[in-house]
Phi, psi and omega in degrees: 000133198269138144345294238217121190245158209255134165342082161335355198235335181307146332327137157266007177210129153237173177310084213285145164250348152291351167239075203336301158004307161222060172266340166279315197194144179212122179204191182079004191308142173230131182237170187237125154226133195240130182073209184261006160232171179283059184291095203268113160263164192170148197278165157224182198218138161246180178300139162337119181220176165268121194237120164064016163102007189227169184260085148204184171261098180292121160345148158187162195252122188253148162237121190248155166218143193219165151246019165214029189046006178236305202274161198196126181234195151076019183321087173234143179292130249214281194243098197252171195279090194225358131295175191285294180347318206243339204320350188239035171109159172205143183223167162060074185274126171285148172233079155327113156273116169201131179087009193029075169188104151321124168236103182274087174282133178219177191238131194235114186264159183214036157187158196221103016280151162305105237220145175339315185281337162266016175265114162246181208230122149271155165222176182207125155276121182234145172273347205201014187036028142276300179261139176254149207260289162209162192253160173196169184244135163256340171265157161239031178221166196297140173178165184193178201043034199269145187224182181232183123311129201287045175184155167285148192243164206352060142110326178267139199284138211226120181228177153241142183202150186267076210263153192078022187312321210249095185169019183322137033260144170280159180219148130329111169198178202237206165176123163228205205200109169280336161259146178292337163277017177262015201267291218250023172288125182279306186305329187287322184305318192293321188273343161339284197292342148346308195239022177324280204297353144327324201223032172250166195232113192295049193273297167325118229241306181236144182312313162321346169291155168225146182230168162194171190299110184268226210255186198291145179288175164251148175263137142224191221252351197249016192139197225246145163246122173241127197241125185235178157291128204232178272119092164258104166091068162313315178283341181230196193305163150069046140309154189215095141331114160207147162291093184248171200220173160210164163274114203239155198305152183269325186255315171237106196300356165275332170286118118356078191252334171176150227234127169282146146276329183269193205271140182259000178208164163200143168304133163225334193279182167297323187271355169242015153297284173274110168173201192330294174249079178313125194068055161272136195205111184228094184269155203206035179145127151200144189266182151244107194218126184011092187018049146244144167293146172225127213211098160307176177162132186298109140270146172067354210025066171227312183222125149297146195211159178225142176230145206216173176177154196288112177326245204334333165309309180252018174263350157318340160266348174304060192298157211233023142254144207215173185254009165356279174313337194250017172292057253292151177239142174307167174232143220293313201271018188300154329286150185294331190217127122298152180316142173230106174335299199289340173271091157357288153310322159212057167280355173272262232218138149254108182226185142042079205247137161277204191169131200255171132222142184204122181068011189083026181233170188235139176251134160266111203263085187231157169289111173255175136205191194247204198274347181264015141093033139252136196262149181239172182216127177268168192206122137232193185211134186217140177255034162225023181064003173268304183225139174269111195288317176228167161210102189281138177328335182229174166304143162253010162204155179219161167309146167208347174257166162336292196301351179220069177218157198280150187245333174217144190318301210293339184277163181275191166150187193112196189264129172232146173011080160311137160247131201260058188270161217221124169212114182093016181068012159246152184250092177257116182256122167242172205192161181266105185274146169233131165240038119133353161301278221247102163305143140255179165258118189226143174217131138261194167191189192191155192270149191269010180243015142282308176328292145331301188257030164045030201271089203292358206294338174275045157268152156278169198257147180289136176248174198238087194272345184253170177316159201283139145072048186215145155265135215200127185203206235326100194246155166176135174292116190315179167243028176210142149357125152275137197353089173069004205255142137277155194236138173253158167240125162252191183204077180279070222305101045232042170240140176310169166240124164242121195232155172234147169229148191319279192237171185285345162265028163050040195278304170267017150211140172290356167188158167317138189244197181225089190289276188247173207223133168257121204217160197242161192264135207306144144072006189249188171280326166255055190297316190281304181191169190223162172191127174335141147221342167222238182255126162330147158244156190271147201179148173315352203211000140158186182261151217250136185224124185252134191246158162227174180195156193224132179255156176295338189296300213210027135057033171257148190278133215188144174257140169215191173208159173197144196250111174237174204292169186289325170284280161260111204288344165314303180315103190268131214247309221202145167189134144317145182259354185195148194298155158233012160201143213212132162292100175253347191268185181276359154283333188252007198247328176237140137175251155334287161234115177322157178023083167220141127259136165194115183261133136315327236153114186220169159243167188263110149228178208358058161060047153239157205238102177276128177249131212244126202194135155318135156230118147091018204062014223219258261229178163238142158218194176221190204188154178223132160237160155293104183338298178310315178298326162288307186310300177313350183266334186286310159318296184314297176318338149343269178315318175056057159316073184297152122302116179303079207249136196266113170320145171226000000 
């Protein structure tokens, strides 16, 4: 059920045919209201005409005027394309008061058809919402939707803007300014866009999404409200236009304080179903009037429409954990390891690295493999977990069983995605044995002063821990007892496993069974399946779990965590509601298999969680998050954190 209930009177503006101008299609509205009237700015389109020697319905900015904010007369085109910048149109305006000076931000095309490089982000200044006084351009880089704040915010004038619209994923970001020309400065935009990502605000959940600059934000009391465009499954069939909204900090507009998660609009009626662009919802404007939200909104990119809901009623959905805070950052030096051609063992691929610390040192534990499609497991080292210090020459584990010798030539097989728990002054490595049929589950283990001295010859011969005829993979062991048990995470597909045993040599039963079960969620990014990645960490508030998931949308592979209790491990306490790391560099979007991250293996240092991860089958790279900072999201979630919002 939608947040937002939509205007009995809707469309409140369709297209007039009496004005060659907008006689095809009128959206996008942004409105102003000073006093008792009502200004509706909005793009409108006339019929195909030949313009500049080309076929198309040129853009122009409309203007309305109402006193009740639904009937809306006095209709003139406001802002036409009469620079080199706009000449092929301007569309979608935002509107501002500040400074008793209208600031009409709009997206100004300057090639036809319009291609990334002539979509920019312009403005028009009016004294009087008559006249437009003068125009200017401001990115000198692709962007749309840019608005402003109606007021400065720690002393300075504040905008937003949606860079990279048409160059996706588009990001969300901010910008501010102590003179206002400098807003249309080309050198300050240019070291800007420089330091984008510095100045983006995390509204985008999954790489497959497309977000944008909805309407101008609003102040309340409890942070600046913002209602954008949300795109789900941007990239592919069945895209869905909705309207979401989040809460961003009143002193710093890049914080995130809190996030409606479901959709506060979805096309459902015939006028946003049906039109130019069918299943569409777009806000482009909205006020706050005697505490009700009114929410403007493009349909179809056709008609303006209003939608409305009692504030507090609807910021009472504002949840105020959000994923903002949770987001692993990359290390600077990615990728950390690559195939080395001249190593036999591993010249296609290095991956999917478990990871130790021993003596102040990080062993990165990884999968390789060779050009005849067998996998071995590598060691590198490095000590300050960043940069690789050693990477020793040769495997420190090899096939060695039935289960992981090839039953035909022509199949992968070998030793897969090791994982490393260190219990007891022993290194229990469990692993995928393949004999290019069926995966298992295989654990060995090595004493860590064998380790130390490379003497690799001392693993143990490997046992086969998973069920008879079952595919069975991403295995690892907790690293203390659960009430008296050892306890594994396994993977049976598509569900994690958790099983517990007496003991580690599998004296009274030979294998792992399939107990208790984590299953992935409908309709989320890991919907297809789920799988363990490295060894639980332990923590006051359960034990901390890093996951992967495959979505039905775009079958890429993403990281998540979940906490389950310390005790019963059956309980899942907490899950991300969103990935915090997904493939986005060109290591992790190509290679082997496209778009994978898969961490193995991470260590703890200065209450950072460093995580050791696959990009793409091809490489190893690495991600850092703060611990505290996940743990702390996972609580909240917990907790089902509302914003506390006070009734009048």
């Amino acid at each position: 059920m939608s947040l937002l209930k939509r205007h009995a009177e809707n469309p409140i503006l369709s297209p007039d045919t009496t004005h060659d101008w907008e006689s095809f299609a009128v959206f996008n509205g942004s409105i102003l209201k000073d006093d008792t009237t009502y200004h509706l700015l909005y793009r409108a389109m006339g019929q195909e005409i030949l313009y500049k020697n080309k076929k198309l319905r040129l853009s122009t900015i409309g203007k309305a005027v109402s006193h009740n904010g639904i009937s809306f007369d006095e209709r003139t085109a406001f802002i036409k394309p009469d620079c080199d910048w706009d000449m092929y149109g301007c569309e979608d305006p935002r509107i501002t008061k500040i400074d008793n000076m209208y600031f009409i931000f709009y997206t100004a095309l300057s090639g036809y058809p319009p291609q990334s490089m002539h979509i920019k982000s312009a403005v028009a200044l009016s004294k009087d919402l008559k006249t437009v006084t003068e125009k200017h351009l401001i990115t000198p880089f692709n962007s749309k939707g840019m608005t402003m704040f109606p007021e400065k915010i720690n002393g300075k004038y504040t905008v937003l803007l949606t860079a990279n619209t048409d160059n996706p994923p588009s990001k969300i970001a901010y910008a501010q300014v102590e003179r206002i020309e400098t807003l249309w400065d080309e050198e300050f935009w240019k070291k800007w866009y420089e330091r984008l990502d510095d100045h983006c605000i995390p509204l985008q959940r999954v790489s497959t999404d497309q977000v944008e600059i909805g309407a101008p934000p609003l102040k309340t009391k409890y942070g600046w409200l913002l209602l954008h465009s949300y795109i789900k499954n941007y990239f592919h069939e069945g895209r869905i236009f909705r309207i979401e909204a989040v809460l961003l900090d009143l002193k710093d507009p890049q914080k995130i304080i809190g996030r409606i998660k479901d959709p506060c609009l979805v096309p459902e009626t015939t006028y946003e179903k049906e039109g130019q662009i069918k299943n569409v919802v777009f806000p482009s404007g909205a006020l706050i009037e005697n505490n009700n939200l009114k929410v403007y909104y493009g349909a179809s990119d056709s008609f303006c429409c209003l939608a409305e809901s009692p504030l507090n009623a609807f910021l009472e959905h504002v949840e105020i954990n959000t994923p903002g805070i949770i987001q692993c950052k990359r290390f600077p030096n990615n990728p950390l390891l690559l195939p080395i051609p001249e190593h036999p063992w591993e010249n296609i691929a290095v991956f999917n690295p478990a990871a130790v610390e021993l003596d102040g040192k990080t062993y990165i534990i990884y999968r390789s493999t060779s050009a005849d499609n067998v996998s071995y497991i590598g060691c590198a080292i490095s000590y300050d977990g960043i940069y690789i210090d050693e990477r020793i020459l040769e495997p420190i584990y090899v096939p060695r069983t039935r289960s992981e010798i090839a039953v035909n030539k022509a199949s992968g097989s070998g030793c897969e995605d090791p994982r490393v728990t260190l219990i007891d002054k022993i290194l229990y490595m469990c692993y995928t044995a393949y004999d290019g049929k069926l995966p298992r589950l295989a654990m060995t283990s090595i004493g860590v002063l064998d380790f130390l001295k490379r003497n690799w010859d001392k693993w143990s011969d490997p046992k086969i821990i998973s069920p008879p005829d079952i595919a069975d993979k991403d295995g690892c062991i907790f690293p203390e007892k659960i009430n008296g048990k050892y306890a594994f995470f396994h993977r049976i597909e598509p569900n994690i496993v958790i099983d517990v045993v007496d003991d580690l040599e599998f004296r009274k039963k030979p294998y792992l069974e399939n107990n208790m079960i984590i299953s992935p969620r409908p309709k989320t990014w890991d919907d297809i399946k789920i799988g363990i990645n490295a060894p639980p960490l332990k923590t006051e508030y359960g034990w901390l779990v890093f996951y992967h998931g495959i979505s039905q949308i775009d079958h890429h592979y993403r990281l998540g965590a979940f906490l389950l209790d310390l005790h019963d491990i059956s309980r899942v306490k907490a899950r991300t509601s969103y990935p915090i790391l997904e493939p986005l560099e060109y290591y992790e979007k190509e290679g082997i298999v496209n778009n994978v991250v898969f961490p193995c293996g991470f260590i703890v240092k200065n209450e950072e969680i460093f995580l050791y991860y696959g990009g793409a089958d091809k490489v190893v790279a690495g991600a850092k998050i703060r611990m505290q900072s996940l743990v702390d999201y996972l609580v909240a979630s917990m907790t089902d954190k509302y914003l506390s919002v006070e009734h009048t």
